[in-house]
N, C-alpha and C positions, 0 to 999 in steps of 0.2 A: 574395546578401546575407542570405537570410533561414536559409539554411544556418547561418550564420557567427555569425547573433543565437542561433540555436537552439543551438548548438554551444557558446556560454558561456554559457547558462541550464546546458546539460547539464554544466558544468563543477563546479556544485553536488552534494553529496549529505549523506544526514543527517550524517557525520562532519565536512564541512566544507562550513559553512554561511555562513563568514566569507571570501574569498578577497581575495589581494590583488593588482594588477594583472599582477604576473609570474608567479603562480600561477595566475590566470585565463586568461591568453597560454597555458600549458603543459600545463593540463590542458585547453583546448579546441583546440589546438593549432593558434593562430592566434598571428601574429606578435605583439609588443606593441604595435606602433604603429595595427594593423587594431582591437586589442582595446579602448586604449585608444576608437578613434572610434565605434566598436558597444556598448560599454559606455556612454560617454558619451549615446547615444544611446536606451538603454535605461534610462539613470536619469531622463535626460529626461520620457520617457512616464512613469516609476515602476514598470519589471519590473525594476527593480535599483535598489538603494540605495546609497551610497557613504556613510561615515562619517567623521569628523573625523582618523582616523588613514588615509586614503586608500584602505580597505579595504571590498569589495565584497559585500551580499548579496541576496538576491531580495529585491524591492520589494512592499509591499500591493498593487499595480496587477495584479500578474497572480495574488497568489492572488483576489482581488475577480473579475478574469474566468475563475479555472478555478472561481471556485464556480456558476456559469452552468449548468455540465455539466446537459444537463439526466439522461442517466442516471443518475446518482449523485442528486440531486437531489428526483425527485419520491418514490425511493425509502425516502431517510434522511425526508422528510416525512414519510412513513406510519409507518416504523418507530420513528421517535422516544417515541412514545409507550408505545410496549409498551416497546424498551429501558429507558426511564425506569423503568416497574412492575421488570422483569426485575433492573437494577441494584439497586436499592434493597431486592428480596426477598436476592436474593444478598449483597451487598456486595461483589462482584465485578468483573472488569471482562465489556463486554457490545459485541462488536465487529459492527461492520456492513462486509462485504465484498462485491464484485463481482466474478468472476470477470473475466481480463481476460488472456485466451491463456493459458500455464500455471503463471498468478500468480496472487493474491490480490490485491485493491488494498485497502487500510482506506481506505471511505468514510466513518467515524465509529466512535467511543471512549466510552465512558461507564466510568468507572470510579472506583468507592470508594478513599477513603483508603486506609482497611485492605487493599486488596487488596493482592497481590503486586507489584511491580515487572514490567512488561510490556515486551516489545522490541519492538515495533511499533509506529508513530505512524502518527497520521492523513494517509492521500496519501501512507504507505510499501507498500511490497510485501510480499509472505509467502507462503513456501514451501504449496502445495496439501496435501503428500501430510503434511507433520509438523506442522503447526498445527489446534485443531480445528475452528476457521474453516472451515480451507482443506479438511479434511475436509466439512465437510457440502455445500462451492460441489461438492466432487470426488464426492459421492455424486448428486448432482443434475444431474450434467453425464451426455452420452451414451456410450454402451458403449466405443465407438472409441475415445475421447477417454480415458475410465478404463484401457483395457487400454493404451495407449500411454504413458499416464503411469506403468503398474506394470513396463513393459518395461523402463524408465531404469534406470541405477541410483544409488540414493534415498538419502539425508543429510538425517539428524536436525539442523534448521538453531538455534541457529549453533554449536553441539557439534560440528558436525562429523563426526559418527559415522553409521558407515554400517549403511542399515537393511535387515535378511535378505530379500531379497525375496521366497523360497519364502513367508517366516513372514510378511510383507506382503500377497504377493497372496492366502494363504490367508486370512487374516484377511480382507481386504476385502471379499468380495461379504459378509460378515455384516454389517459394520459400515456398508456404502452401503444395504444394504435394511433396517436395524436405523433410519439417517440417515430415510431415506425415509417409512417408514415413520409413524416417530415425528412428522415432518415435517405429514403428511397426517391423521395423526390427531388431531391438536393443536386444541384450540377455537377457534375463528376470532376469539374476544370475547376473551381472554384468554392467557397463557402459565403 
């Protein structure tokens, strides 16, 4: 059963954030009549919400319990504050990520008006090797884990466009010990 709950949370994704009960049935690929009584059961607690047109979306209840996590958690506490400096020097946006297998997770977003339009939201995922995020989680991760990621092969996300990897992996040991670097030299009071 807890398959079957999990299985219509996973039915959600940023593009469709609104589902309606045949769409929930199809994309979790549970019958409708199971979906109905598991849905039912998940608005109940509040990890789903239903709306006046009978249409399904994640509930407060469980983003209130994924904000718990305690990894993401003690870490956006410390860093909140430098972000804060960091945004407001820039006007930029200023992203805090976690490595999380060979993703990216956005644990948190700070970001200016004026900045550009960003694709990524918070407690969405991001490509490692083409965001610069995901660059510096990828410069800080160990050798194995880098040379295994540069073995793929690599798409500029969401362009779609496929990245040289000769002209990739030569680049990279510059720009992981360039990351590093820069990382470790950094004032600890300040950015």
């Amino acid at each position: 059963m807890v398959d079957r709950a999990l299985a219509l949370l996973g039915a959600f994704d940023a593009r469709r954030r609104s589902l309606t009960l045949g769409e929930l049935a199809r994309r979790s690929g549970i019958p409708t009549s199971s979906a109905l009584r598991l849905a039912g059961r998940l608005v109940a607690w509040g990890a789903l919400e239903r709306d006046a047109e009978g249409r399904f979306s994640i509930g407060l209840r469980l983003w209130e319990v994924a904000s718990l996590a305690p990894r993401a958690q003690g870490l956006k506490q410390v860093a909140m504050p430098y972000m804060g400096d960091l945004e407001e020097v820039t006007r930029q946006h200023v992203l805090l990520a976690v490595r999380d297998g060979d993703q990216g997770l956005l644990v948190e977003r700070l970001s200016s008006h004026l900045a550009m339009p960003v694709l990524y939201r918070v407690g969405g995922r991001l490509p490692l090797h083409s965001t610069g995020v995901g660059l510096v989680l990828l410069a800080h991760a160990d050798t194995d884990f880098q040379e295994e990621v540069l073995a793929r092969p690599l798409v500029h996300e969401p362009e779609k466009v496929a990245v040289s990897p000769p002209r990739c992996a030569a680049r990279w040991p510059r720009s992981a010990a360039r990351a590093r670097t820069r990382c470790a030299d950094a004032p600890r009071n300040r950015w």
